[in-house]
C-alpha positions as CSV (number, residue, x, y, z in Angstrom):
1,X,-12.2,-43.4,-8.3
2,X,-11.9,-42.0,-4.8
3,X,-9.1,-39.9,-3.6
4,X,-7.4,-40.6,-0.4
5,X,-7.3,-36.8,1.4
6,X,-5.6,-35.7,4.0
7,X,-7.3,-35.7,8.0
8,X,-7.6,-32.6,8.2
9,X,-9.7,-32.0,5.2
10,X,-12.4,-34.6,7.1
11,X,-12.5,-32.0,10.4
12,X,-13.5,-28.6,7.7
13,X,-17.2,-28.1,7.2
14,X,-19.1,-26.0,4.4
15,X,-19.9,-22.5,6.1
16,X,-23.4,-22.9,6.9
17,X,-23.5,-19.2,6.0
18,X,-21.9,-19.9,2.4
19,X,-24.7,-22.6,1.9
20,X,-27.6,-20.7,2.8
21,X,-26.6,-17.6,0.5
22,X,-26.8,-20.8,-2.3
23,X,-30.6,-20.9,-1.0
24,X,-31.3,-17.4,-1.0
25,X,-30.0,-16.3,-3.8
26,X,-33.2,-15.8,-5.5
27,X,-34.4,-12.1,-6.1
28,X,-37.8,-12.2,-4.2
29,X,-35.5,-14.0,-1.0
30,X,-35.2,-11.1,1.7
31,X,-31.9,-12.5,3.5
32,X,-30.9,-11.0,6.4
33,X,-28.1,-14.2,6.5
34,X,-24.7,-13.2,4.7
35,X,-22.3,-10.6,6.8
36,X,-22.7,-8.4,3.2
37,X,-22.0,-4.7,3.5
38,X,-24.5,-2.4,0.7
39,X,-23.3,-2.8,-2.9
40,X,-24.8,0.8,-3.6
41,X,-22.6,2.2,-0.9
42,X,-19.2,0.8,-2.7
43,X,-17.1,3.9,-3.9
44,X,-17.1,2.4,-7.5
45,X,-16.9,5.9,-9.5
46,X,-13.2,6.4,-6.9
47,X,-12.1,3.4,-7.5
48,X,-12.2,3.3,-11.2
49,X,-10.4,6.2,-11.0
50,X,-8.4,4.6,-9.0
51,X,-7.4,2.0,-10.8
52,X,-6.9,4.4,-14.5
53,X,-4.3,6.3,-12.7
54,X,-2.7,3.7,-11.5
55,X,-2.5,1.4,-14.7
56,X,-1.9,5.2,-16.8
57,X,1.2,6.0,-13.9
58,X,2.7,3.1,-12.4
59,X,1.5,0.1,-14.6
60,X,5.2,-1.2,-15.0
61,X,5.3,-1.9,-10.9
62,X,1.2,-2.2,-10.5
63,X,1.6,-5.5,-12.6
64,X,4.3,-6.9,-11.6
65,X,5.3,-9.3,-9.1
66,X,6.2,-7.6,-5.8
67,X,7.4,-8.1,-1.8
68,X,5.7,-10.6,0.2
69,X,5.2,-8.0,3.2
70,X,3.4,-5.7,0.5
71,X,3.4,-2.4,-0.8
72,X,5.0,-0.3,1.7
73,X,3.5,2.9,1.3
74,X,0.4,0.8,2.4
75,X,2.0,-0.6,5.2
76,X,3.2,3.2,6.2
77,X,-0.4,4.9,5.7
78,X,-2.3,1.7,8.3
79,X,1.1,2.4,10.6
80,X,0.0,6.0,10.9
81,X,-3.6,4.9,11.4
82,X,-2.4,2.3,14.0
83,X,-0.7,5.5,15.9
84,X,-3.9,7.2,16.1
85,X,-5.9,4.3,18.0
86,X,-2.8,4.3,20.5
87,X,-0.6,1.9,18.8
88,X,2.7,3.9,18.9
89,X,4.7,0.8,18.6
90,X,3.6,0.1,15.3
91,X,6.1,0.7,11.9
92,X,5.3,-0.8,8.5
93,X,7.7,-3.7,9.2
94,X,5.2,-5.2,11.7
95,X,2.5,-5.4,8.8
96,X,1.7,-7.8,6.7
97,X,-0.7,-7.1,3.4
98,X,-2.9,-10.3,3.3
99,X,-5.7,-11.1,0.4
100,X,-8.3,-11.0,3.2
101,X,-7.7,-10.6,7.0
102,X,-9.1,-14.5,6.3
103,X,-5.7,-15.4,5.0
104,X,-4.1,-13.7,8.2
105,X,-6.3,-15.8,10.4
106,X,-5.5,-18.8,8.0
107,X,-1.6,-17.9,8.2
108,X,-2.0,-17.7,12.3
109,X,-3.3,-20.7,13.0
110,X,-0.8,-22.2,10.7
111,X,1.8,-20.7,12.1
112,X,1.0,-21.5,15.9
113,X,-1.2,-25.0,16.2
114,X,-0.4,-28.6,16.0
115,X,-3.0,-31.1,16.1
116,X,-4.9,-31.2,19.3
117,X,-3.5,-27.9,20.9
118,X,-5.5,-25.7,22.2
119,X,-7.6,-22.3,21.2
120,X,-9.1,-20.1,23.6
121,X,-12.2,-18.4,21.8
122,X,-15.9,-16.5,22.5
123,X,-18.3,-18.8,22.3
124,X,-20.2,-18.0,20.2
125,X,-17.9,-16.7,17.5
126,X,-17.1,-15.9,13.8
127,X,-17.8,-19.1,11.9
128,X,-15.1,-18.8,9.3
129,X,-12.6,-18.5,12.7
130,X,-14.0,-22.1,13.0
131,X,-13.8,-23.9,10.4
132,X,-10.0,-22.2,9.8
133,X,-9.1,-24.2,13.6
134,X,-11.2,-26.7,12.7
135,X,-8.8,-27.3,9.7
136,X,-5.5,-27.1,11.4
137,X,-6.9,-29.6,14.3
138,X,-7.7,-27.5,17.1
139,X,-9.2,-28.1,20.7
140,X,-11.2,-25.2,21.1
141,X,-12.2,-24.2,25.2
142,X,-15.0,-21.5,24.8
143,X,-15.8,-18.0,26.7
144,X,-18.8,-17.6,27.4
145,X,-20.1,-13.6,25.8
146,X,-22.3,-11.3,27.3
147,X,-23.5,-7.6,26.9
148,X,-19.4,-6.4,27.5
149,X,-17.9,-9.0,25.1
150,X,-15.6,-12.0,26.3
151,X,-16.1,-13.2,29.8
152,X,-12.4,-13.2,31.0
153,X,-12.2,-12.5,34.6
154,X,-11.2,-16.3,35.0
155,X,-8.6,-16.0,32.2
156,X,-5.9,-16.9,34.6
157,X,-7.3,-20.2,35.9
158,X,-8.8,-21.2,32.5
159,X,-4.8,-20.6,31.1
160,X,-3.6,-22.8,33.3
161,X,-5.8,-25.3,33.7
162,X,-6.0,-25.7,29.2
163,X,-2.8,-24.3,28.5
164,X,-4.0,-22.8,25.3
165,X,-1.7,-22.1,22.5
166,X,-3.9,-19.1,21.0
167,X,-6.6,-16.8,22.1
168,X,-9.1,-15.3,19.4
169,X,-11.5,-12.7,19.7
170,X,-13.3,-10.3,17.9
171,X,-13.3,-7.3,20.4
172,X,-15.7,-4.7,18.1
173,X,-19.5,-5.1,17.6
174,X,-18.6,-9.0,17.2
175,X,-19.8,-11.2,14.9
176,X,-22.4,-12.7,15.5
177,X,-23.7,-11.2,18.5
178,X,-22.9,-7.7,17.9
179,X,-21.5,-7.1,21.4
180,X,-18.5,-5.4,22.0
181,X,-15.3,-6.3,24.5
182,X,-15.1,-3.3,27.3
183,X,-12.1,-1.5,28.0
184,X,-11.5,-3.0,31.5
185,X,-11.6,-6.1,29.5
186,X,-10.2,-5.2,26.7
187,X,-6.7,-4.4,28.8
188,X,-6.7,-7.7,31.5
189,X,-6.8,-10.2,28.5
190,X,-3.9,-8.4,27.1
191,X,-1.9,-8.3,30.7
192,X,-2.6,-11.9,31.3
193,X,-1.9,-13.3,27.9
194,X,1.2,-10.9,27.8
195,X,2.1,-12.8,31.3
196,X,1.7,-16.0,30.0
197,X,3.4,-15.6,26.2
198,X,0.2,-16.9,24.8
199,X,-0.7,-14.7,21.3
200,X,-3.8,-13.4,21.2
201,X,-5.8,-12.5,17.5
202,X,-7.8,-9.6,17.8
203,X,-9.8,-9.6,14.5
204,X,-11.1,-6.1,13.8
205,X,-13.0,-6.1,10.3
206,X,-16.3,-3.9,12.1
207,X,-14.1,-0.8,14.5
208,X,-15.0,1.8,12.3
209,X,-18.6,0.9,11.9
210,X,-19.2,2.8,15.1
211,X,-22.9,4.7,15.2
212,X,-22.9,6.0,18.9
213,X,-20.5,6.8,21.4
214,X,-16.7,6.7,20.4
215,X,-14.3,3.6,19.3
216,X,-12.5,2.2,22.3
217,X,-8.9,1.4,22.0
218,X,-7.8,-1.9,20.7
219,X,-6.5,-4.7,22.7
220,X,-3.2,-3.9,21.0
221,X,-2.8,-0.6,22.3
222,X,-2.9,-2.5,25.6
223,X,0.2,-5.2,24.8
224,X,2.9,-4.4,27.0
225,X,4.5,-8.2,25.9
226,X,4.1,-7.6,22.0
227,X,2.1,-11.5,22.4
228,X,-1.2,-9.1,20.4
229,X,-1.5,-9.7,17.0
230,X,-4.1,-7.5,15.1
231,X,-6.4,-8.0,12.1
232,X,-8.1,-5.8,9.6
233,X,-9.6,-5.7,6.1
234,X,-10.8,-3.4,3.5
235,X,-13.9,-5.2,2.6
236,X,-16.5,-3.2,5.5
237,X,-15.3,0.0,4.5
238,X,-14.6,-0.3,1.0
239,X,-15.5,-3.1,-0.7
240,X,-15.1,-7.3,0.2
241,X,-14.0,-8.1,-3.7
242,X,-10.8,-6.7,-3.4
243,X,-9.7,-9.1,-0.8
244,X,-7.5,-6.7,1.3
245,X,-6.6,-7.2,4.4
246,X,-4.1,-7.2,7.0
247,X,-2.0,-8.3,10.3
248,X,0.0,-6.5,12.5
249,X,2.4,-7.8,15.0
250,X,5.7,-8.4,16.2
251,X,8.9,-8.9,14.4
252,X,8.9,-12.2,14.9
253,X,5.6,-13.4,14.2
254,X,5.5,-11.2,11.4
255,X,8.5,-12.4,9.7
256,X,6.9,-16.5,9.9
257,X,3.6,-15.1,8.6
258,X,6.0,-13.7,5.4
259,X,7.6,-17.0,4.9
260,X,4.1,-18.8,5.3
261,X,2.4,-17.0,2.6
262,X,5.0,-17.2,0.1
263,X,4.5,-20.7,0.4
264,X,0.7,-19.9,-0.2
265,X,1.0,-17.4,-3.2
266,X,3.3,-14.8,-2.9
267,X,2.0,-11.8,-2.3
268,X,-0.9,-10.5,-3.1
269,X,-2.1,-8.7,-5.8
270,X,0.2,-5.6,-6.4
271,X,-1.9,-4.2,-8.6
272,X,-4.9,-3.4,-5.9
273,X,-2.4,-2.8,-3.2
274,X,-1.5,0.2,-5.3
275,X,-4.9,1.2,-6.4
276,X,-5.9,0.7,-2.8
277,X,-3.3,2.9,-1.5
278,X,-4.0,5.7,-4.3
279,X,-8.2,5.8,-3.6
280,X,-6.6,6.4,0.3
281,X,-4.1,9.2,-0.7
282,X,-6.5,10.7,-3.2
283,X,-10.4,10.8,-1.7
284,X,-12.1,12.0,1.3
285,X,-12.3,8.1,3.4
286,X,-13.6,9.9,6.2
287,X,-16.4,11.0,4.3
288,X,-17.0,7.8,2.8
289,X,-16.8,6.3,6.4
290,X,-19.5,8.8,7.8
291,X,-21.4,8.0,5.3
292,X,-21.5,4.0,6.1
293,X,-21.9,4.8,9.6
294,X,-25.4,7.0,9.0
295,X,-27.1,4.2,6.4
296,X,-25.5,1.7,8.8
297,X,-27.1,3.2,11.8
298,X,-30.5,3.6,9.8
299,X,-31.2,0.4,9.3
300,X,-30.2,-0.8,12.2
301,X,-32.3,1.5,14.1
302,X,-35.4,-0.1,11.7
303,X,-35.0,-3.5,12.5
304,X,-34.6,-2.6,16.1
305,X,-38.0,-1.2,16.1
306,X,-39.8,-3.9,13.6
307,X,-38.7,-6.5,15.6
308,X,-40.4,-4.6,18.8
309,X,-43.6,-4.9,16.3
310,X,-43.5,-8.6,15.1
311,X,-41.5,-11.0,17.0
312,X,-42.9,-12.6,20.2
313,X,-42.6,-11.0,23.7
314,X,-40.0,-13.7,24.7
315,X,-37.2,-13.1,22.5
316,X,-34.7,-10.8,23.2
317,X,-32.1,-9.2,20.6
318,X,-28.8,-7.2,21.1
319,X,-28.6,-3.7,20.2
320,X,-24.8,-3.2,19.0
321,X,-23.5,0.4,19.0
322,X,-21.8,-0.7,15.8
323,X,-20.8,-3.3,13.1
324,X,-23.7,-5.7,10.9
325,X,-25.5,-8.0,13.2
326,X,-27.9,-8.6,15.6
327,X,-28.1,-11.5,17.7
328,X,-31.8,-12.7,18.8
329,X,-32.8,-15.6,21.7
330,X,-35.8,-17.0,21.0
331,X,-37.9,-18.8,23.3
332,X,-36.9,-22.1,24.6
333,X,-38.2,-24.9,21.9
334,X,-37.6,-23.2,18.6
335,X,-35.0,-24.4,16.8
336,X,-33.7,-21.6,14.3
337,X,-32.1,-24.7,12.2
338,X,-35.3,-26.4,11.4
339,X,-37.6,-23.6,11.0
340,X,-34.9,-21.9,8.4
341,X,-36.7,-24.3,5.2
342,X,-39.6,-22.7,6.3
343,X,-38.8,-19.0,5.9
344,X,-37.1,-19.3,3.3
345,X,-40.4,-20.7,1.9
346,X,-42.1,-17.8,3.5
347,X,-39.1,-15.7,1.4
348,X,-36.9,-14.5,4.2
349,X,-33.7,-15.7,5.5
350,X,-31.6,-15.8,8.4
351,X,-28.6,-17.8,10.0
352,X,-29.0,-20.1,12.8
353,X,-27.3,-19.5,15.5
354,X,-25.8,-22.9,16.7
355,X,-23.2,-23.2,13.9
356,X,-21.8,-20.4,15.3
357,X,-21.1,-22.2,18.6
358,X,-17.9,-24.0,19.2
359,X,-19.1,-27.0,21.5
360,X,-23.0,-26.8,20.6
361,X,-26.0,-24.8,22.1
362,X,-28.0,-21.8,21.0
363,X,-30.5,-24.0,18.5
364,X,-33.1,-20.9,19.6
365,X,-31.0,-18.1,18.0
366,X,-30.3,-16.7,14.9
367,X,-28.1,-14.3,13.7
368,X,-29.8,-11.1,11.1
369,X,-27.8,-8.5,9.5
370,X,-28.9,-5.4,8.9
371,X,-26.2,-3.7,6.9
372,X,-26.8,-5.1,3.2
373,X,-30.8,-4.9,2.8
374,X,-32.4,-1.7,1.8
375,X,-34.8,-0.1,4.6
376,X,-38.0,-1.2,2.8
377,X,-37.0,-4.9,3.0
378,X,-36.1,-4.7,6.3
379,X,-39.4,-4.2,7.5
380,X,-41.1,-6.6,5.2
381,X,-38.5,-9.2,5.9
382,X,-38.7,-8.8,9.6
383,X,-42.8,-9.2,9.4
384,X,-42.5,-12.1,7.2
385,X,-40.1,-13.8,9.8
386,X,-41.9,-12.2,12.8
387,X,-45.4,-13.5,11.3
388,X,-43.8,-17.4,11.0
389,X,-41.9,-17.4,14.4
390,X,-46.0,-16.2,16.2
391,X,-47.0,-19.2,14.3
392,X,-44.7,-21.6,16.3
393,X,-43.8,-19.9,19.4
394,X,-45.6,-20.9,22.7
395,X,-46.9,-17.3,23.4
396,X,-47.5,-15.6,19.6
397,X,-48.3,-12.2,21.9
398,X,-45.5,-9.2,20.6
399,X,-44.4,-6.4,22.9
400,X,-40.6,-4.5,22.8
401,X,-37.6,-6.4,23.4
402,X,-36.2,-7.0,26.9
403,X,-33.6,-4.8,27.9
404,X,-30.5,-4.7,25.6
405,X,-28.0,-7.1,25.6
406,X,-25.2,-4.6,24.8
């Protein structure tokens, strides 16, 4: 018997990224594919703490049902934190506690598309950011990226010629390219979106995985109009399994996202808002944080060089001052989809870059995180993929990257 499913459900596609971690997932694989931050960097010893003096103190609230907007003291600690990146208009009632900034996204495009409207959006971009507006039946009119993030200098005439109903960006050390949105930027898309009424997403999961020079403002610091809504999650800094995250915007918005995800499930969980909010109160997080951003930077560092050793003098690579990924070009006539059976054969994987692209292109680029493999598989890996791309390339000769993307 065959159900009879809605349209919508035809337009959503597996995550090619989801998929290929299905491949991969064997222990002698080296996968540089899933956005996966390094399990032995989790603060598991403080958050088992965490979670006894919660369950020992508060279990009657922790596990109980609770407010759809979440657990305010939350909400009040990422206000104060939205005040120090130059958000003073920010209070705890224009934050929403989501189970992932996923479900934020999920809630916004909800909240703001009909089928066939359209979404404004770097091309390329985050792939779940796809397949979420892919879902809800969205037009999507790509931005071209390059080394300072999002090319919107011809915002204005691109607003009015598409008269989008959303814009969505990923401002800081983006995935997948690893670039990052520059402040001149960063503060015309917010004046012309402001102008126009149109909301903008910024979707910030990577700011504080910063490894040189010093985090630039968010767009939302720039938002005259209150049209910026912003987006953040636990699962870089702490740990993806506890499925925090959240949005902040205005009252309004706010207030439709609250009805929205009672209709989804609730809230979520009280129980790790509370732990959450106690491993905040209780440890050093700045530590912890510094402590990301050194491993972080060390392994990026080694793949920047290994790549210098063992891809081909053609392709070119970003060098992000932050975040997971790195974006490589390779030459002309490799297609990064059809070689990826291959490495995987040769035990190393990556993710082609083409899903990631909202109206097609970039078959010759892949995307490779650095963040979740130790240092001594980084280099293998990178050899193992370097040594299969010489062996298809039109020129197999190496030599260092060309100049830096970002």
């Amino acid at each position: 018997m065959s159900f009879q499913f809605a349209e919508r459900v035809r337009l959503v596609q597996s995550s090619a990224v989801r998929e290929i971690l299905k491949v991969t997932a064997q222990p002698d694989v080296i996968s540089f594919a899933g956005g996966l931050p390094a399990p032995e960097l989790f603060p598991a010893e403080a958050i088992k703490k965490a979670y006894q003096q919660v369950l020992s103190e508060e279990a009657s609230s922790a596990l109980q049902y609770s407010t759809t907007e979440g657990y305010l003291p939350l909400r009040e600690f990422l206000a104060a934190r939205m005040h120090a990146l130059g958000c003073r208009q920010v209070t705890s009632a224009n934050i929403l506690i989501t189970n992932g900034s996923q479900q934020a996204l999920d809630l916004l495009a909800k909240l703001f598309i009909n089928p066939g409207d359209t979404v404004l959006l770097e091309s390329p971009t985050y792939l779940a950011a796809l397949q979420t507006l892919h879902s809800y039946q969205a037009h999507l009119v790509s931005l071209p990226v390059d080394a300072d993030g999002m090319v919107v200098e011809n915002l204005e005439d691109v607003i009015v010629r598409y008269n989008p109903r959303l814009i969505y960006t990923v401002p800081n050390f983006q995935n997948p390219t690893g670039t990052t949105l520059s402040p001149d930027r960063r503060q015309h898309l917010a004046r012309v979106a402001g102008a126009h009424r149109i909301p903008v997403i910024e979707d910030d999961p990577y700011g504080e995985l910063i490894y040189e020079g010093y985090p630039l403002p968010p767009v939302k610091s720039f938002d005259q109009e209150d049209t910026v809504i912003y987006l953040s999650t636990f699962s870089k800094i702490i740990a993806p399994g506890l499925r925090l995250g959240w949005a902040i915007g205005n009252h309004e918005a706010i207030s439709k996202m609250v009805l929205l995800k009672q209709c989804t499930d609730l809230h979520t969980s009280t129980l790790t808002q509370q732990v959450i909010y106690r491993y905040l109160a209780d440890h050093n997080t700045e530590q912890h944080v510094r402590r990301l951003r050194q491993e972080y930077r060390r392994r990026r560092d080694l793949m920047l060089e290994q790549l210098s050793v063992w891809f081909p003098h053609e392709a070119r690579w970003t060098t992000p001052r932050g975040g997971m990924f790195l974006w490589v070009t390779l030459p002309a006539g490799i297609d990064c989809q059809a070689l990826l059976p291959a490495a995987v054969s040769h035990r190393v994987a990556y993710v082609p870059g083409a899903p990631f692209f909202p109206n097609g292109g970039g078959r010759n680029t892949m995307r490779l995180n650095f963040s979740n493999s130790l240092p001594e598989h980084i280099s293998l890996g990178v050899k193992r993929l370097g040594n299969l791309i010489a062996g298809v390339a039109p020129d197999s000769g190496r030599a260092d990257a060309f100049p830096p993307l970002a």
